[in-house]
C-alpha positions as CSV (number, residue, x, y, z in Angstrom):
1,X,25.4,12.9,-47.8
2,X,24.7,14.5,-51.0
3,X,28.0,15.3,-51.7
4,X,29.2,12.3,-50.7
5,X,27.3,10.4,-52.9
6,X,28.5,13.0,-56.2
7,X,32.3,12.0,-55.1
8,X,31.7,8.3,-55.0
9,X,29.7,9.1,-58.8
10,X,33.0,10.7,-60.3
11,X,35.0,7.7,-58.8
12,X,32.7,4.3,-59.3
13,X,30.0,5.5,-61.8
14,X,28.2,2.6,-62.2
15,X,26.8,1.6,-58.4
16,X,24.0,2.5,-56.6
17,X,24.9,3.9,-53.9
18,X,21.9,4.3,-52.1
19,X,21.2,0.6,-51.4
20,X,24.1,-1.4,-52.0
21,X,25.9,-2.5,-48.8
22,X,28.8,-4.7,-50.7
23,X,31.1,-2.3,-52.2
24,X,33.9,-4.2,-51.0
25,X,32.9,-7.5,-50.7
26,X,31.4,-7.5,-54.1
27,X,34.7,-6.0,-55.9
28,X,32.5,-2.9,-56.9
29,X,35.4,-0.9,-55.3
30,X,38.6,-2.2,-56.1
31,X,41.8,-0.4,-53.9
32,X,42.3,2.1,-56.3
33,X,39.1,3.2,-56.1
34,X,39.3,3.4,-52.9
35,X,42.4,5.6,-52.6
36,X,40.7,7.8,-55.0
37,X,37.6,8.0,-52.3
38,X,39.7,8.5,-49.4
39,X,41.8,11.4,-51.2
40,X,38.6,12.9,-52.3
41,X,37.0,12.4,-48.7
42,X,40.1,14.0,-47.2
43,X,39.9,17.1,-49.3
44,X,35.9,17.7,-49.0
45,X,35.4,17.2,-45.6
46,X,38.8,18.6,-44.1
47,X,39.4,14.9,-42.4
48,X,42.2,12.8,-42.1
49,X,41.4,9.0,-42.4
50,X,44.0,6.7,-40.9
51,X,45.0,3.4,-42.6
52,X,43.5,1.6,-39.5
53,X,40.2,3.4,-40.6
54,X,40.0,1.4,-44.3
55,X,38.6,-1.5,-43.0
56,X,35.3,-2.9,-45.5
57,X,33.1,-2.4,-42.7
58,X,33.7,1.6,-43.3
59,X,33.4,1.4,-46.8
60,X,30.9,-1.6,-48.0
61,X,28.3,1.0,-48.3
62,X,27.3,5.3,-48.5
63,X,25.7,4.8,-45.2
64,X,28.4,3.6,-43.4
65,X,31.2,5.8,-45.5
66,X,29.0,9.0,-44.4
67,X,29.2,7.4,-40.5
68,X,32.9,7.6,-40.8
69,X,33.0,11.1,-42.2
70,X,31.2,12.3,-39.8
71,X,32.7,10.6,-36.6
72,X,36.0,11.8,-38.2
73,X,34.5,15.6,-37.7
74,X,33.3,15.0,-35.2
Protein backbone atom coordinates (compact mmCIF):
# COMPACT_ATOMS: atom_id res chain seq x y z
CA UNK A 1 0.00 0.00 0.00
CA UNK A 2 2.89 2.04 0.77
CA UNK A 3 4.12 2.24 -2.49
CA UNK A 4 1.05 2.73 -3.89
CA UNK A 5 0.27 5.60 -2.00
CA UNK A 6 4.12 7.28 -3.11
CA UNK A 7 2.94 6.64 -6.92
CA UNK A 8 -0.36 8.34 -6.55
CA UNK A 9 1.96 11.38 -4.57
CA UNK A 10 4.18 11.84 -7.70
CA UNK A 11 0.96 11.87 -9.85
CA UNK A 12 -1.87 13.98 -7.79
CA UNK A 13 0.17 15.66 -4.99
CA UNK A 14 -2.25 17.42 -3.38
CA UNK A 15 -4.96 14.56 -1.99
CA UNK A 16 -5.10 12.57 0.83
CA UNK A 17 -5.08 9.54 0.05
CA UNK A 18 -5.73 7.82 3.09
CA UNK A 19 -9.30 9.01 3.52
CA UNK A 20 -10.65 10.39 0.55
CA UNK A 21 -13.08 8.05 -1.25
CA UNK A 22 -14.03 10.65 -4.26
CA UNK A 23 -11.05 10.83 -6.50
CA UNK A 24 -13.19 10.59 -9.38
CA UNK A 25 -16.26 11.88 -8.55
CA UNK A 26 -14.78 14.86 -7.03
CA UNK A 27 -12.53 15.73 -10.23
CA UNK A 28 -9.42 15.24 -7.93
CA UNK A 29 -8.27 12.75 -10.68
CA UNK A 30 -8.90 14.04 -13.92
CA UNK A 31 -8.20 11.16 -17.12
CA UNK A 32 -4.85 12.10 -17.45
CA UNK A 33 -4.11 11.50 -14.18
CA UNK A 34 -5.35 8.57 -14.37
CA UNK A 35 -3.44 7.14 -17.35
CA UNK A 36 -0.46 8.28 -15.57
CA UNK A 37 -1.69 5.92 -12.46
CA UNK A 38 -2.46 3.07 -14.56
CA UNK A 39 1.02 3.24 -16.49
CA UNK A 40 2.74 3.61 -13.24
CA UNK A 41 0.53 0.69 -11.65
CA UNK A 42 1.37 -1.47 -14.60
CA UNK A 43 5.00 -1.02 -14.25
CA UNK A 44 5.22 -1.47 -10.25
CA UNK A 45 3.24 -4.22 -9.79
CA UNK A 46 3.94 -6.28 -13.12
CA UNK A 47 -0.19 -6.10 -13.88
CA UNK A 48 -1.99 -5.50 -16.80
CA UNK A 49 -5.28 -3.36 -16.19
CA UNK A 50 -7.87 -3.77 -18.91
CA UNK A 51 -9.96 -0.71 -20.01
CA UNK A 52 -13.02 -2.53 -18.68
CA UNK A 53 -11.09 -2.32 -15.24
CA UNK A 54 -11.11 1.87 -15.18
CA UNK A 55 -14.37 2.15 -13.86
CA UNK A 56 -14.57 5.09 -10.73
CA UNK A 57 -15.55 2.36 -8.45
CA UNK A 58 -11.73 1.11 -8.89
CA UNK A 59 -10.27 4.29 -8.56
CA UNK A 60 -12.45 6.73 -6.21
CA UNK A 61 -10.10 5.91 -3.47
CA UNK A 62 -6.31 4.13 -2.33
CA UNK A 63 -8.29 1.45 -0.75
CA UNK A 64 -10.18 0.32 -3.46
CA UNK A 65 -7.09 1.13 -6.18
CA UNK A 66 -4.90 -1.32 -3.76
CA UNK A 67 -8.12 -4.05 -4.06
CA UNK A 68 -7.61 -3.94 -7.73
CA UNK A 69 -3.84 -4.35 -7.63
CA UNK A 70 -4.00 -7.00 -5.84
CA UNK A 71 -6.95 -9.02 -7.39
CA UNK A 72 -5.05 -8.30 -10.66
CA UNK A 73 -1.97 -10.42 -8.91
CA UNK A 74 -3.68 -12.31 -7.79
Amino acid sequence: MDELIEILEDIQPDADYETCTTLIDDGILDSFAILSIVSELEDAFDIRITPAEIIPENFNSAKALYAMVQRLQG
